[in-house]
C-alpha positions as CSV (number, residue, x, y, z in Angstrom):
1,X,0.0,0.0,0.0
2,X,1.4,3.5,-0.8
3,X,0.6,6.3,1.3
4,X,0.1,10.2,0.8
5,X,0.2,13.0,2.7
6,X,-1.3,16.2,1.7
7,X,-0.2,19.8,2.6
8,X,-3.1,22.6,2.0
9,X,-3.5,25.9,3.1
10,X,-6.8,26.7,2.0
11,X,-10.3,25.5,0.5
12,X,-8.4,22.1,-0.6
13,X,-10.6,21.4,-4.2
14,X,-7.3,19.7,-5.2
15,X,-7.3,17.5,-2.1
16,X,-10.3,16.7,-2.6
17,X,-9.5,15.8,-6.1
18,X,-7.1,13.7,-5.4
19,X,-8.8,11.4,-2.5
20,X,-12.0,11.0,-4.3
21,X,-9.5,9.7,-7.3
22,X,-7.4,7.2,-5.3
23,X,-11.0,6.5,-2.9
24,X,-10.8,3.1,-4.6
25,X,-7.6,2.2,-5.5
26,X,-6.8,-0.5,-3.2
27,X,-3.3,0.2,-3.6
28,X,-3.4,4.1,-2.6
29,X,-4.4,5.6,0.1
30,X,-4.5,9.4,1.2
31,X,-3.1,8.7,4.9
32,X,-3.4,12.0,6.4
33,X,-4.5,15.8,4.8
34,X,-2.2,18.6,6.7
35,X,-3.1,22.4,6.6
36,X,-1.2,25.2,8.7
37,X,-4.5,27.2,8.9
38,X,-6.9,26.2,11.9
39,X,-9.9,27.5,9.6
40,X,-9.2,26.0,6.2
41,X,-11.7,24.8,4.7
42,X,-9.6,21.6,3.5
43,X,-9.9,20.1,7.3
44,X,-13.4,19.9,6.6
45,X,-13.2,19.0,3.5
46,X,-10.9,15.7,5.1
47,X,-13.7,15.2,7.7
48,X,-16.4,14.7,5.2
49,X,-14.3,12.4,3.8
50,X,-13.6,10.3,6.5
51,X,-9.5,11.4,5.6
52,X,-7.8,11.9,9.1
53,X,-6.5,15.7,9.3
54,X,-4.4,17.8,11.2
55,X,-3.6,21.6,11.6
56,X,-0.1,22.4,12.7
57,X,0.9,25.7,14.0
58,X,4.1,28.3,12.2
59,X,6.2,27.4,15.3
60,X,5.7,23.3,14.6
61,X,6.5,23.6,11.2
62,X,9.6,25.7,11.5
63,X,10.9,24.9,15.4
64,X,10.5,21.3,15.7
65,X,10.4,18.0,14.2
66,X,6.7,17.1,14.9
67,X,5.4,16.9,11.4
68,X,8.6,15.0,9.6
69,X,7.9,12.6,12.6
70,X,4.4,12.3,12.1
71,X,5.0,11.6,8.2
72,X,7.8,9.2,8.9
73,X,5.3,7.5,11.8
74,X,2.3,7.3,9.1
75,X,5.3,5.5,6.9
76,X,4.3,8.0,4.1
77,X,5.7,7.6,0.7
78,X,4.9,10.5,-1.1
79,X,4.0,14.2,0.3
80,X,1.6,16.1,-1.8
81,X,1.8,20.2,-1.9
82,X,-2.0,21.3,-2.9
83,X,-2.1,24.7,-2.7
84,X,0.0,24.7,0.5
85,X,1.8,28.4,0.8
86,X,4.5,27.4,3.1
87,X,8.5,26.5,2.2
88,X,9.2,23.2,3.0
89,X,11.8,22.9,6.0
90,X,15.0,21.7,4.9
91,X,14.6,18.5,7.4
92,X,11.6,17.5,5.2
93,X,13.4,17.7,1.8
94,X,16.3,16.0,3.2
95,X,14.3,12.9,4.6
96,X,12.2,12.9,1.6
97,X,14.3,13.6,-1.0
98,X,12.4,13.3,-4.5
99,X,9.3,12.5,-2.2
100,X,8.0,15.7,-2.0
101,X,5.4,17.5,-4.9
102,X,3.9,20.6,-5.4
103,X,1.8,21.9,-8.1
104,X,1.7,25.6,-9.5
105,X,-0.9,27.2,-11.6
106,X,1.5,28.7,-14.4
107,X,4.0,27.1,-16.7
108,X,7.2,27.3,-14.7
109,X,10.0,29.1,-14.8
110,X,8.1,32.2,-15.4
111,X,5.3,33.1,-12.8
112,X,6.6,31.6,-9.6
113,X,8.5,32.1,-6.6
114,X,7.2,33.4,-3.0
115,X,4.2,35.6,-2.9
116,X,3.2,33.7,-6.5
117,X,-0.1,31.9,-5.8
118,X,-3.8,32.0,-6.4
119,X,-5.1,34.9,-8.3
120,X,-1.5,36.9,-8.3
121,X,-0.1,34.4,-10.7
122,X,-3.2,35.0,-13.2
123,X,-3.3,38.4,-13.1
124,X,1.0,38.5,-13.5
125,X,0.1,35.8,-16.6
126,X,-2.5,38.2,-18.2
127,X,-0.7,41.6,-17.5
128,X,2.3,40.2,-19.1
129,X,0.1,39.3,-22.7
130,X,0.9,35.5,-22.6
131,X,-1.0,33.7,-25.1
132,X,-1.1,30.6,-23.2
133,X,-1.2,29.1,-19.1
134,X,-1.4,26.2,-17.6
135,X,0.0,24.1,-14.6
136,X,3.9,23.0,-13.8
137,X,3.9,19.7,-11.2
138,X,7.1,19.8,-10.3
139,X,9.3,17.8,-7.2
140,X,9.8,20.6,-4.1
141,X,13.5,21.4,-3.6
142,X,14.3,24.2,-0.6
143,X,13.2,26.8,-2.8
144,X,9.8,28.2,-4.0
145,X,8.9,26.7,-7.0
146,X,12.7,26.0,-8.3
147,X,12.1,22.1,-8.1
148,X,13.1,19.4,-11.4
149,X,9.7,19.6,-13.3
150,X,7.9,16.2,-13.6
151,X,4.6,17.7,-15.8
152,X,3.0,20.6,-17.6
153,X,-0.1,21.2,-18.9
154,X,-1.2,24.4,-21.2
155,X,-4.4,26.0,-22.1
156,X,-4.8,29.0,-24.6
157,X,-5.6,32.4,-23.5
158,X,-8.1,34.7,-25.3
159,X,-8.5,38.3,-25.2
160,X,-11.4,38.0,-23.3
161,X,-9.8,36.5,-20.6
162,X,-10.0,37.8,-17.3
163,X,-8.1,36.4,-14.0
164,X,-11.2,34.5,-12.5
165,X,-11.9,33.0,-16.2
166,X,-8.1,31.9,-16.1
167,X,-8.3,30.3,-12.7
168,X,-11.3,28.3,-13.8
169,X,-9.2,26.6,-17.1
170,X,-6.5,26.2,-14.7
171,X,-8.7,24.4,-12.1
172,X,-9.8,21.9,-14.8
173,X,-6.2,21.1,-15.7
174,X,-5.4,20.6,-12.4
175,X,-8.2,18.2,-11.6
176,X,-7.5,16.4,-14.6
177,X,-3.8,15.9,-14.7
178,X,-2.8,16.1,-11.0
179,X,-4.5,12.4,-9.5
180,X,-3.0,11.0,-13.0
181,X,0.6,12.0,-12.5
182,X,0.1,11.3,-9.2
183,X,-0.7,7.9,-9.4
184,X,2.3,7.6,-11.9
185,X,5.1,8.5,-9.3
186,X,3.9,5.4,-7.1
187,X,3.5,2.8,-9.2
């Protein structure tokens, strides 16, 4: 059995994604679903689907080793980033070296780094005339979104584009390719 933990920081439609993909695949499971907000909608999200869940605090995540021991306790194979904001501790990376995944709604290199999430990156896409988006799942190094690429996906943009209708053809390339590519890494 192969085992995934996921990391979100906010409403968690990619976790949610994901565990309703692998929900029966009797060779996946989604172990646990992290979040470093006590409000975010993702531990909900988890409840409802019967996923066990855990908020951690800033001073757990960057003080002590309570949630590398925790992964390495579930026996985790592969730590899923969906739509989590924080940096990865260096203690993570280095006990899960190629382990660790993250996806980014824009076609890396360009539109990434710290402070690039959500609607910043589509408005930074559309301001800078691109004529095409789409998502970069990439492996999580100890920099913001520097990591080896594993996948990319692309959709067109149109003149009559606007952030919110970018984020929507970014959401369905996400929920299409993300569970997929997923699944590749751990078979």
């Amino acid at each position: 059995m192969k085992k995934i933990a996921i990391f979100a920081s906010g409403n968690g439609t990619n976790a949610q994604r994901i565990s309703e993909y692998f929900s029966d695949n009797p060779n996946i499971e989604i172990s646990i679903i992290l979040s470093d907000r006590k409000n975010a909608y993702v531990l909900e999200r988890a409840r409802k689907l019967n996923i066990p869940s855990r908020y951690f605090t800033k001073q757990e995540w960057l003080e002590t080793d309570d949630i590398l021991n925790l992964i390495k306790e579930l026996d985790i194979d592969l730590i899923v980033l969906a739509g989590f904001l924080k940096l990865v501790p260096p203690s993570l990376i280095a006990a899960f070296p190629h382990q660790i995944i993250n996806i980014h709604p824009a076609l890396l290199p360009k539109f990434g780094g710290k402070g690039m999430y959500g609607e910043r990156v589509h408005e930074a896409v559309i301001a800078a005339h691109e004529k095409q988006s789409g998502i970069t799942i990439h492996y999580v190094n100890e920099h913001f979104d520097e990591g080896t690429t594993i996948f990319q996906a692309t959709c067109p943009i149109t003149a009559e584009d606007t952030p919110e209708t970018l984020a929507q053809k970014i959401h369905l390339l996400e929920y299409e390719h993300f569970p997929k590519v997923i699944e590749t890494l751990l078979v």
